[in-house]
N, C-alpha and C positions, 0 to 999 in steps of 0.2 A: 620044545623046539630044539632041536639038535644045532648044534653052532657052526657046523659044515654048511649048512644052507644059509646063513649069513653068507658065505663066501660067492653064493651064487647072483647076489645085486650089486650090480653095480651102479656109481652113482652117475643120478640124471641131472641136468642142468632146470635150473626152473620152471623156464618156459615150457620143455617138455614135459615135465609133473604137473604142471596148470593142464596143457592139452589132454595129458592121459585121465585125469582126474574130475576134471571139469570147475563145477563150483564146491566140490568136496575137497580142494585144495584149500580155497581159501578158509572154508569153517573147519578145518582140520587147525589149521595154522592159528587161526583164532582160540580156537577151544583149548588148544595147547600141546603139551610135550608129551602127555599121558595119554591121550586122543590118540595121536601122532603115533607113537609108540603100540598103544592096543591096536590099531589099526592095519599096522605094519607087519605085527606078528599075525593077526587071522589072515592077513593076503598069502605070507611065507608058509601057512598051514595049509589054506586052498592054492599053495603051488603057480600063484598067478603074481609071480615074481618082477615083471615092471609096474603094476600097482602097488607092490613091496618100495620100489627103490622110489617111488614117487613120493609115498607117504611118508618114508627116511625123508627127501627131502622138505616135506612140509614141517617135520621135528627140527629139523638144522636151522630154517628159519623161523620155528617158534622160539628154539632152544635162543638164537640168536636176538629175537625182541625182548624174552625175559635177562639178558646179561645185558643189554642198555637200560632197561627199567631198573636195574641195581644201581645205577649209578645216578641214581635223586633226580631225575629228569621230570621237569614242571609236571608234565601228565603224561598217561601211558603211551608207549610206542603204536602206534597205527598201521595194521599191513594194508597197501593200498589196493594189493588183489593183484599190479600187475607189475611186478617183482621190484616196487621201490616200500619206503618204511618212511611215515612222516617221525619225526622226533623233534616234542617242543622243550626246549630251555629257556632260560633266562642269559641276555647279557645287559653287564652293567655299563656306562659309560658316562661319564662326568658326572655322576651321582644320580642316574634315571634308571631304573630299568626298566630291560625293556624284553616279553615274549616273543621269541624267534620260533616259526615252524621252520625245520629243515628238512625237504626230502630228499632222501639216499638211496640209492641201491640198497638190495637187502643182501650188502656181503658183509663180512666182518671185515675186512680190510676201508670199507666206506666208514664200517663205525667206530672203529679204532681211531680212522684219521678227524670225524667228527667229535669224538669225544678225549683227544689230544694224547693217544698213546702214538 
């Protein structure tokens, strides 16, 4: 794949990669960043370049649930399918703890401010 035609996707906002995509967004996003990634390149090969920028963005938001999953969170991040991300922790408080799900947007700016950068 010639790296000139990287330059020909540009990126789509979520909602429109769920509509272009359908339910192969979310098992994209699921399965992961290698999925995402293989996927991206044979669309870039058959030249059907908004299915390219689609699948780019199902990898941003996998690449985006495995960098929460780094950082020891109870159990793994959950994509909900309609562009938010359940994330369960613990907090402590007067000596209890206690299982929080939190759902977020699936932006890195949501999970940054959830997970206190």
């Amino acid at each position: 794949m010639a790296p000139e035609r990287d330059l020909l996707i540009d990126p789509v906002p979520e909602a429109e990669a769920r509509a272009r995509l359908g339910g192969d967004f979310t098992h994209a996003v699921v399965v992961g960043v290698a999925f995402c990634d293989r996927c991206r390149r044979e669309e870039i090969e058959a030249e059907d370049f908004p299915n390219a920028a689609a699948y780019e963005t199902a990898g941003r938001i996998a690449r985006l649930i495995r960098w929460i999953d780094e950082h020891d969170t109870r159990a793994p991040t959950v994509f909900n399918g309609d562009g938010t991300l359940t994330v369960t922790g613990t907090v402590v408080c007067d000596g209890r703890t206690t299982v929080v799900h939190d759902v977020i947007p699936a932006t890195l700016g949501a999970a940054r401010d959830l997970l206190g950068y």
